[in-house]
FIFI-634657 format. One record per residue (C-alpha): residue in three letters; y, x, z; chain. Coordinates in Angstrom, 1 decimal, decimal comma. Example, Ala and Ser with C-alpha at 12.3 -4.5 7.8 and 13.67 -1.06 7.14 Angstrom:
REM residues 2
+---------+--------+--------+--------+--------+
| residuo |      Y |      X |      Z | cadena |
+---------+--------+--------+--------+--------+
|     ala |   -4,5 |   12,3 |    7,8 |      A |
|     ser |   -1,1 |   13,7 |    7,1 |      A |
+---------+--------+--------+--------+--------+
This chain:
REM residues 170
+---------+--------+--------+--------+--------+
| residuo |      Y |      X |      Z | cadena |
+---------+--------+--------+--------+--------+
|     unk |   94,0 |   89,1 |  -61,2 |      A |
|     unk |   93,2 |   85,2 |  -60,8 |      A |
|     unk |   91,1 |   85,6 |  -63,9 |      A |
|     unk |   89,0 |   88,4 |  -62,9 |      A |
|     unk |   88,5 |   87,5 |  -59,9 |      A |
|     unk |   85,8 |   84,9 |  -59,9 |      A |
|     unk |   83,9 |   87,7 |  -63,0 |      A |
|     unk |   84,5 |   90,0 |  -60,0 |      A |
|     unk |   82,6 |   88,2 |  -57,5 |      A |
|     unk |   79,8 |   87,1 |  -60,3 |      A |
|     unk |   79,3 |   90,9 |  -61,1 |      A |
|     unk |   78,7 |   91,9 |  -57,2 |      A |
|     unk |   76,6 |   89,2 |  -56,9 |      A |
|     unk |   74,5 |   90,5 |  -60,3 |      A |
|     unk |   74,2 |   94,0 |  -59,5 |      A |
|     unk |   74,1 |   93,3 |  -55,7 |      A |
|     unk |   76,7 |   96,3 |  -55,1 |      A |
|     unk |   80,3 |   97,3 |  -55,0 |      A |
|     unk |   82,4 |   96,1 |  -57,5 |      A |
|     unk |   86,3 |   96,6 |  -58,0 |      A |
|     unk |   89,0 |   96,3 |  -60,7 |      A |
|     unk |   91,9 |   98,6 |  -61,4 |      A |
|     unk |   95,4 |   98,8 |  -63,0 |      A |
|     unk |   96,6 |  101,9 |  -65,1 |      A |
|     unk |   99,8 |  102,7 |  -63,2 |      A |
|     unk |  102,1 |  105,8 |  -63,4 |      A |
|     unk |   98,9 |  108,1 |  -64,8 |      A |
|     unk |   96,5 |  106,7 |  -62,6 |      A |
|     unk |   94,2 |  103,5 |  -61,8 |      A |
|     unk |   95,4 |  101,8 |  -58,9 |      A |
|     unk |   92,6 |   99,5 |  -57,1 |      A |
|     unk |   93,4 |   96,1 |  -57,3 |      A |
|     unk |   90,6 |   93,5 |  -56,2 |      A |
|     unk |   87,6 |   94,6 |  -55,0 |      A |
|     unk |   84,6 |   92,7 |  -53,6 |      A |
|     unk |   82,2 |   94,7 |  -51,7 |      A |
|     unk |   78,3 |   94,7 |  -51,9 |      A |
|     unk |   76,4 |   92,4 |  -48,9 |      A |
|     unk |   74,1 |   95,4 |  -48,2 |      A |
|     unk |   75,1 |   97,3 |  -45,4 |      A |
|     unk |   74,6 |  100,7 |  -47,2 |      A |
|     unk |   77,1 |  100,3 |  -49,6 |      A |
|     unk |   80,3 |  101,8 |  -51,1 |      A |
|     unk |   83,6 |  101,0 |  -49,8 |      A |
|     unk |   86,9 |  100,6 |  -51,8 |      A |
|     unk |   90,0 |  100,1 |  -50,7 |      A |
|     unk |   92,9 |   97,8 |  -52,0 |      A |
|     unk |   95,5 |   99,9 |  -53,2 |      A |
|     unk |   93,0 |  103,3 |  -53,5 |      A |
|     unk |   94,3 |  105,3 |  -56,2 |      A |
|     unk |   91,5 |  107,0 |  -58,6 |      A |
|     unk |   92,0 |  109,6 |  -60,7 |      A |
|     unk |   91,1 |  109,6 |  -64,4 |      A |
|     unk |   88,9 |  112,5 |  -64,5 |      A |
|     unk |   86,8 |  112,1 |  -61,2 |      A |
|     unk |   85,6 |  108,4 |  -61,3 |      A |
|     unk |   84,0 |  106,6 |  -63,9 |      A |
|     unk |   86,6 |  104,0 |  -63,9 |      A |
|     unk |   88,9 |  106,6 |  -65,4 |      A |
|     unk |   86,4 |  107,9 |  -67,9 |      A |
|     unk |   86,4 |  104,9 |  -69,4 |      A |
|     unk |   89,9 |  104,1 |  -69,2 |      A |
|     unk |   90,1 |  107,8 |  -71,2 |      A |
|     unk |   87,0 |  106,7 |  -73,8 |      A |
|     unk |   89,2 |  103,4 |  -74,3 |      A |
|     unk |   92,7 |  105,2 |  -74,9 |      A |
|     unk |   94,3 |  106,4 |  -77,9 |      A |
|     unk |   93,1 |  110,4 |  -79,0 |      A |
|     unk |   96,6 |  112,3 |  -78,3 |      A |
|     unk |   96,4 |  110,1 |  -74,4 |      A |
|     unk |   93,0 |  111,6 |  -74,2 |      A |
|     unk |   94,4 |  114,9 |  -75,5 |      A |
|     unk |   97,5 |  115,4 |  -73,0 |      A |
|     unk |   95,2 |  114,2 |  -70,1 |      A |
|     unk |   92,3 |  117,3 |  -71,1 |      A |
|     unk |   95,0 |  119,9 |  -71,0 |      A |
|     unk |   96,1 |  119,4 |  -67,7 |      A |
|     unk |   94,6 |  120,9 |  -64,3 |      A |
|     unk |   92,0 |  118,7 |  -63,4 |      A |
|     unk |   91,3 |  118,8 |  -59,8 |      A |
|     unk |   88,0 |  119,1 |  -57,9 |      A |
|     unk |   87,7 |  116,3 |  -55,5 |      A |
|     unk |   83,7 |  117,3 |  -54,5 |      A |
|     unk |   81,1 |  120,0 |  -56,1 |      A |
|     unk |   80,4 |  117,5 |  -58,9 |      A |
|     unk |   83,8 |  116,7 |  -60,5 |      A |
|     unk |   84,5 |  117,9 |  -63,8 |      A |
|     unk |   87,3 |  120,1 |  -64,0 |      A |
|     unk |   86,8 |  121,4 |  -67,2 |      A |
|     unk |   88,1 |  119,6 |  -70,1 |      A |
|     unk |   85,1 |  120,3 |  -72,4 |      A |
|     unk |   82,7 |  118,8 |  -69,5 |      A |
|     unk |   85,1 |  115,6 |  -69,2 |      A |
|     unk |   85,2 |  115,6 |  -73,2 |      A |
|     unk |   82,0 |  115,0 |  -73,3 |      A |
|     unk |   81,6 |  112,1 |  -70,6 |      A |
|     unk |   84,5 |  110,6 |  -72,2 |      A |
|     unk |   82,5 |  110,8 |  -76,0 |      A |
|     unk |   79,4 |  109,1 |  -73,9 |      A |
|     unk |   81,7 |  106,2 |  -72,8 |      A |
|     unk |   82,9 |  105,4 |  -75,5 |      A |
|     unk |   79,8 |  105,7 |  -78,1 |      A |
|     unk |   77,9 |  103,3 |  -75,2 |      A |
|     unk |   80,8 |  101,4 |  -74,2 |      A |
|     unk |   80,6 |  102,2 |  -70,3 |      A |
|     unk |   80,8 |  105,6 |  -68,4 |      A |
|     unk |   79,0 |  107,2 |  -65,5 |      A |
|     unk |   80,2 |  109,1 |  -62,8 |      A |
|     unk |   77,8 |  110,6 |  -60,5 |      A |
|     unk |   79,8 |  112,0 |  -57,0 |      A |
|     unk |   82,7 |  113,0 |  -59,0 |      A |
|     unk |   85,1 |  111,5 |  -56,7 |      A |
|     unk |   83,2 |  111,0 |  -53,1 |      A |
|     unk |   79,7 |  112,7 |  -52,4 |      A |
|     unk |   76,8 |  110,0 |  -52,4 |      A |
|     unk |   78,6 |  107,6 |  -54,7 |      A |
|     unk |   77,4 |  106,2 |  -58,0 |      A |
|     unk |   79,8 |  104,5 |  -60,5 |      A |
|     unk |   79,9 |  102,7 |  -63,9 |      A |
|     unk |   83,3 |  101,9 |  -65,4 |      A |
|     unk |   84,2 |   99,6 |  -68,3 |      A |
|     unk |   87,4 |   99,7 |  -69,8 |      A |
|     unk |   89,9 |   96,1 |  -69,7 |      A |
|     unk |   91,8 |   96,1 |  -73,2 |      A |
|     unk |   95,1 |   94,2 |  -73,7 |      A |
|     unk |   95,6 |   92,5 |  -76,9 |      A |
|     unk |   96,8 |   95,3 |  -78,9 |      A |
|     unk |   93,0 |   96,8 |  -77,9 |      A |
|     unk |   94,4 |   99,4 |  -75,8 |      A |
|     unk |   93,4 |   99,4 |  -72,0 |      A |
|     unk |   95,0 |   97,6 |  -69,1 |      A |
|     unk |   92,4 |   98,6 |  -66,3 |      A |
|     unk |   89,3 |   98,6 |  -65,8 |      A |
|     unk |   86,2 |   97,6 |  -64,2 |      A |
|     unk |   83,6 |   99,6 |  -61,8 |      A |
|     unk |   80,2 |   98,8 |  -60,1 |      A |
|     unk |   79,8 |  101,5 |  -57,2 |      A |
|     unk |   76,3 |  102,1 |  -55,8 |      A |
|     unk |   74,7 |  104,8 |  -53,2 |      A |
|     unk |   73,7 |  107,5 |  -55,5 |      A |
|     unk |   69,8 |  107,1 |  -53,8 |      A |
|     unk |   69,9 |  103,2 |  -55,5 |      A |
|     unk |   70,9 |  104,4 |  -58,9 |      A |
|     unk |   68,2 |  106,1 |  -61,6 |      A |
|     unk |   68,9 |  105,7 |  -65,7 |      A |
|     unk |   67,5 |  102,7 |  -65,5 |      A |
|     unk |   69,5 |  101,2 |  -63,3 |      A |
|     unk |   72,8 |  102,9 |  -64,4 |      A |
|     unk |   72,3 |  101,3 |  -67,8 |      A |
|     unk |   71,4 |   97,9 |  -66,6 |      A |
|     unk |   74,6 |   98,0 |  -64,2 |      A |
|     unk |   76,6 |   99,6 |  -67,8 |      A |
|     unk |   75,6 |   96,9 |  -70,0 |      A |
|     unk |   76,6 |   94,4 |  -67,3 |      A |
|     unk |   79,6 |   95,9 |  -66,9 |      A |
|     unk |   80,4 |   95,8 |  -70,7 |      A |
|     unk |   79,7 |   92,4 |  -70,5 |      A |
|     unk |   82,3 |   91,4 |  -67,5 |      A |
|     unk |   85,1 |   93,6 |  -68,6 |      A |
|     unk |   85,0 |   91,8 |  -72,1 |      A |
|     unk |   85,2 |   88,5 |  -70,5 |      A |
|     unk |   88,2 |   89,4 |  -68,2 |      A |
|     unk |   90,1 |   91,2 |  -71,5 |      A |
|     unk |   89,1 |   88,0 |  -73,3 |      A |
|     unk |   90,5 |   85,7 |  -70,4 |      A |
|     unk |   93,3 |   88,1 |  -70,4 |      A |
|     unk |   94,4 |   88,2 |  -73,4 |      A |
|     unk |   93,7 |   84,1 |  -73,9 |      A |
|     unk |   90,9 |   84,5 |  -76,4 |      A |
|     unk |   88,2 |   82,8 |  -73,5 |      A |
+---------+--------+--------+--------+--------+
């Protein structure tokens, strides 16, 4: 966590929103350092939030990062609805998963809270699997294609750095 954290901080400062960093734990991503946007409309994240794979973007790309037969025992379980916006089928998640990993960064429009925007990148260890992973979160009203895939490829970028740093090849 030392080693992400200053790419943490750079990243809220960059995108001028919420930004947190997760753990895979026991199925899920557990929320492990998060520095929140200056503006006071902004998302919140908690330390110690748990987020599910399927509802957050953080997830999705933990999924788009992970080995086919994870991805496969993951799609065949109930997925639960956590707003009117999460997928809960596993051909709809299929699909978001296929996006994050051809681009490298997913999306996740209110899938977990209503009025929240996220972008996830996955955090690979060294045998290229993921760790965690990394998530800018906006108020949907700030976030158009534009801006989702500046925040993506910004994303991409600090995730590689904190894998790199992680994995001692920075």
């Amino acid at each position: 966590m030392r080693l992400a954290a200053p790419v943490v901080r750079e990243l809220a400062l960059e995108t001028g929103e919420t930004v947190h960093l997760s753990e895979f734990s026991a199925g899920a991503l557990l929320t492990v350092l998060v520095e929140l946007s200056a503006k006071a409309n902004r998302v919140n994240v908690d330390v110690g939030q748990v987020l599910p794979l399927h509802g957050t973007a953080s997830g999705i790309a933990f999924l788009a990062a992970s080995r086919l037969e994870v991805v496969g025992a993951y799609l065949e379980k109930p997925l639960q609805a956590f707003t009117a916006h999460t997928m809960t089928g596993p051909n709809t998640l299929a699909k978001a998963i296929a996006f994050a990993a051809a681009s490298g960064y997913s999306r996740s429009s209110q899938g977990f809270e209503d009025g929240v925007h996220s972008i996830g990148a996955a955090i690979l260890g060294a045998d290229g699997q993921p760790v965690g992973t990394l998530s800018i979160a906006s108020p949907v009203s700030r976030v158009d294609d534009a801006v989702a895939a500046s925040q993506g490829e910004a994303a991409i970028r600090a995730a590689r750095l904190i894998s790199a740093r992680l994995t001692g090849e920075a």
